[in-house]
N, C-alpha and C positions, 0 to 999 in steps of 0.2 A: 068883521069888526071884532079886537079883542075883546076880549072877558073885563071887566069895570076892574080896575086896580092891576092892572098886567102891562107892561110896558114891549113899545114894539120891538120887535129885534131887527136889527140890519148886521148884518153881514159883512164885513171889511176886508180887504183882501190881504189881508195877513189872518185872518180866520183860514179863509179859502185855504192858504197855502201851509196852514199845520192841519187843517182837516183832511186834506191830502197827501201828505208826508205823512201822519199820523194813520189812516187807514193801509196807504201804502204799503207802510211797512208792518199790516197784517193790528193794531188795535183795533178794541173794540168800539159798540157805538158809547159803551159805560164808560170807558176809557177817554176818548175823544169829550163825549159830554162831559165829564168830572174839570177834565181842561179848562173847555169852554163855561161851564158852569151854565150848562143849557139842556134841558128832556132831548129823548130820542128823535120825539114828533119836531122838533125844531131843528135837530142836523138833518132830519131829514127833507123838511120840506124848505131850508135853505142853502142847502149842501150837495142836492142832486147830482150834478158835473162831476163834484170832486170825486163822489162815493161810486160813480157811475166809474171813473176812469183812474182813478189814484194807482189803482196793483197793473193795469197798463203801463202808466209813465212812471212808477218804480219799477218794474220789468226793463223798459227802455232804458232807464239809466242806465241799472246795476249792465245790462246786456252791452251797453256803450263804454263803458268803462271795461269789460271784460275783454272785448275787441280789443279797444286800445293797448292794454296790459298786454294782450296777444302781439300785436301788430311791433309792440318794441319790443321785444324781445323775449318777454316771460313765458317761457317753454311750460311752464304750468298750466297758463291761462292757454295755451295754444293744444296741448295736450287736452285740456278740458273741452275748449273749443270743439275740436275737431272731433271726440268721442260724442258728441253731444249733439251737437250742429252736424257734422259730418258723416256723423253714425260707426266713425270707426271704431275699431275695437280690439282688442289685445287677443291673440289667439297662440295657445300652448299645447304646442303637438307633443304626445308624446308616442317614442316609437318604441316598439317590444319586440326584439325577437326571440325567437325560441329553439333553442336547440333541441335534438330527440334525446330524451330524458328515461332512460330504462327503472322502471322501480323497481327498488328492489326488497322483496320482503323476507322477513325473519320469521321462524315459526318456531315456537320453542315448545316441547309440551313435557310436562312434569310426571313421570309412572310413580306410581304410588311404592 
């Protein structure tokens, strides 16, 4: 039962979906709260789902859209792609050879 002079909170699903966009893309709970204009204890104990899986399906997205970008043609995303996701990787040989090198020294010495 609340506290005498507190009103209930409910939750509406346009809450839901900036408490999840908004954690997603990495705020905080002070950040979200100040939004909402609600304590931490109430995004938490009405927001569980969102807070639970928000940096998941921001992950999913951004990751879906990078595909796509990939898949039409943006050799960027597809370079990204594949260093990343495919583990490839840029590799710079370099070759040295050496020819036989005679030193050669000078000795100079000064008689008084």
């Amino acid at each position: 039962m609340p506290k005498k002079g507190t009103t209930i909170f409910h939750a509406t699903d346009a809450q839901r979906e900036l408490v999840e966009q908004m954690t997603g893309m990495g705020c905080s709970l002070d950040q979200v709260g100040g939004v909402l204009k609600v304590s931490h204890d109430t995004i938490q104990r009405h927001f569980k789902h969102e807070l639970a899986t928000a940096v998941a399906r921001a992950n999913t997205k951004v990751a879906g859209a990078l595909f796509q970008n990939a898949m039409g043609g943006n050799v960027t995303a597809q370079i990204f792609w594949l260093k990343t996701r495919a583990r490839w990787r840029e590799v710079n040989e370099i070759e040295v050879t050496a020819t036989q090198i005679i030193p050669s020294i000078t000795i100079s010495v000064n008689k008084p």
